[in-house]
C-alpha positions as a printed Julia matrix, in Angstrom:
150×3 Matrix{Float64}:
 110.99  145.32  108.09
 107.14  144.69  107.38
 105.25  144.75  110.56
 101.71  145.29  111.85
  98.04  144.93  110.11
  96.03  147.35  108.16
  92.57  147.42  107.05
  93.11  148.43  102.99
  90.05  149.07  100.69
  90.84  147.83   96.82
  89.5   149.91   93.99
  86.87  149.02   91.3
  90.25  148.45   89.33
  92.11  146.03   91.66
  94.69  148.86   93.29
  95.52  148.71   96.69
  96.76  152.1    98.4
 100.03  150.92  100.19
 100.38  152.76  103.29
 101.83  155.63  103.67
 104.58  154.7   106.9
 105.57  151.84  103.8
 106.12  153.42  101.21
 109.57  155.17  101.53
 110.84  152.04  102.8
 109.33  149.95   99.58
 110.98  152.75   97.3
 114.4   153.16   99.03
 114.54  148.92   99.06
 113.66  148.23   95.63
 112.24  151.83   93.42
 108.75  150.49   94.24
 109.16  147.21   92.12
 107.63  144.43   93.75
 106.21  141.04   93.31
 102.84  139.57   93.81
 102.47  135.63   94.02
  99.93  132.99   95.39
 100.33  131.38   98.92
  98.86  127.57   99.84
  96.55  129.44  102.54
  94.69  131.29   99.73
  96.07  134.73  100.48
  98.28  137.04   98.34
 102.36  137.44   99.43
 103.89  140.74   98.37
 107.64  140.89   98.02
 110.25  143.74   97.3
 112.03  142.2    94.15
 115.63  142.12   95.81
 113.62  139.37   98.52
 111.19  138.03   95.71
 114.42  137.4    93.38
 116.44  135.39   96.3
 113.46  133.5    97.29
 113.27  132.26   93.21
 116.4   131.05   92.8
 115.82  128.96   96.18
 112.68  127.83   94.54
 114.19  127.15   91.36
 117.25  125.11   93.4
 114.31  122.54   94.62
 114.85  119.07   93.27
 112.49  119.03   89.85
 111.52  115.7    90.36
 109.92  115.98   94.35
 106.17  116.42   93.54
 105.99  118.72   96.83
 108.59  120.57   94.99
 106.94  121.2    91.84
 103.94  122.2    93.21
 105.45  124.7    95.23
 107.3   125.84   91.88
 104.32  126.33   89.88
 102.12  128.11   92.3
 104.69  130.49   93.59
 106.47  131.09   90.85
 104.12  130.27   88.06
 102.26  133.09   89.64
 104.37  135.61   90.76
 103.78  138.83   88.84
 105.76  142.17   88.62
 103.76  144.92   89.85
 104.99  148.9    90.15
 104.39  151.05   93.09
 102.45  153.85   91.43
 102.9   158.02   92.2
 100.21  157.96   94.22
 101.44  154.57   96.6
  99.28  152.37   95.02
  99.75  148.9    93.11
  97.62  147.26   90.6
  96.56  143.97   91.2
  96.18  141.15   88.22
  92.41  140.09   88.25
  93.63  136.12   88.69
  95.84  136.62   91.9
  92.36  138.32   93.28
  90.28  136.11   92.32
  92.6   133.16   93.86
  92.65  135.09   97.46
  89.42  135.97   97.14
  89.95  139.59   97.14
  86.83  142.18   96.13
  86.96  145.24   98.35
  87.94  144.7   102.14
  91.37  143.34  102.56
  93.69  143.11  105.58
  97.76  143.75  104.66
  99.83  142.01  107.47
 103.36  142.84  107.7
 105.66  139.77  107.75
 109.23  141.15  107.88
 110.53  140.74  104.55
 107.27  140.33  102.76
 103.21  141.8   103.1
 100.51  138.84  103.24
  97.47  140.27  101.39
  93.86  138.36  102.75
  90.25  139.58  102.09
  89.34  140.66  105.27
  86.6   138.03  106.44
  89.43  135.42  105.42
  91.49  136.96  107.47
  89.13  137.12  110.57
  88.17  133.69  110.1
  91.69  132.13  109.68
  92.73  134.58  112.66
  90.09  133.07  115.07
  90.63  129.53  113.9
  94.56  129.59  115.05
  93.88  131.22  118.09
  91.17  128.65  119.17
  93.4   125.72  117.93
  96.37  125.62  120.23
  96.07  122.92  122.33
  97.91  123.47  125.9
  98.53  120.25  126.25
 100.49  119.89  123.29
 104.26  120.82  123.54
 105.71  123.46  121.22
 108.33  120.95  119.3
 112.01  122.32  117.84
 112.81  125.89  117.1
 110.14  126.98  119.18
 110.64  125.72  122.15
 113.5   128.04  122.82
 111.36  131.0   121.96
 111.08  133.41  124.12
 107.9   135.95  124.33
C-alpha cells in the first residue's frame, strides 16, 4: 500500500527519485515496472503494472460506444506509458505526460493505495486548499460515505 505525501524534485531530464521506504515494495510487487498515465484533474497516476494491467482490461470492458467511455479510454489508456524503476530508484518521465500535469521541477507524490498521484507542487497546494474550503456542512455526505467512519 501507497500512503502519505512527499515533496520530490524532477531532474533537468524528467526523473523523479522514488523514495526510498517505496522502493522495495515497487520492486518486490512488480521488478520496478510501472505505468505512467494522465488523470482528468491534470495530475500524473503511477501504477505497478500487475494494478495498471487489471485496471486496462476494466477500461477496455467499457461499452465503445458511451462517449464518457471513450474518453476515459483514450486519455488513460491512450496515455499510459511503461516506465522502469532505474538502479538508482528513479523513473524517467515522457516529456508529454509532464507537460500535461504541468510538471517542471517541484512535484508532490501522494500515495493512494494501489497507485502514486504525481502533481506539480503549486497544483497540488492549490487543489489541496480548494477541497478543504469547499465542503459545505450543510450538505449531507450521500451513499458509501455516509457509513464511513473517521
Amino acid at each position: 500500500m501507497f500512503r502519505g505525501a512527499s515533496k520530490i524534485t524532477l531532474d533537468a531530464k524528467g526523473r523523479l527519485s522514488v523514495p526510498t521506504r517505496y522502493r522495495e515494495q515497487i520492486t518486490s510487487r512488480c521488478s520496478g515496472q510501472m505505468v505512467v498515465t494522465v488523470d482528468r484533474d491534470y495530475c500524473l497516476l503511477i501504477y505497478p503494472m500487475p494494478d495498471w494491467e487489471e485496471i486496462e482490461r476494466k477500461l477496455m470492458r467499457l461499452p465503445s460506444l458511451n462517449h464518457q467511455a471513450r474518453k476515459l479510454q483514450r486519455l488513460m489508456v491512450g496515455y499510459a506509458t511503461e516506465v522502469d524503476l532505474d538502479g538508482s530508484g528513479r523513473i524517467l518521465l515522457p516529456l508529454e505526460l509532464r507537460e500535461f500535469a504541468g510538471l517542471t521541477k517541484k512535484a508532490v507524490l501522494i500515495g493512494q493505495g494501489n497507485r502514486f498521484e504525481l502533481w506539480d507542487e503549486e497544483s497540488w497546494n492549490a487543489k489541496r486548499d480548494a477541497w478543504l474550503q469547499e465542503q459545505d456542512p450543510d450538505q449531507g455526505l450521500t451513499g458509501e460515505l455516509e457509513s464511513l467512519s473517521l
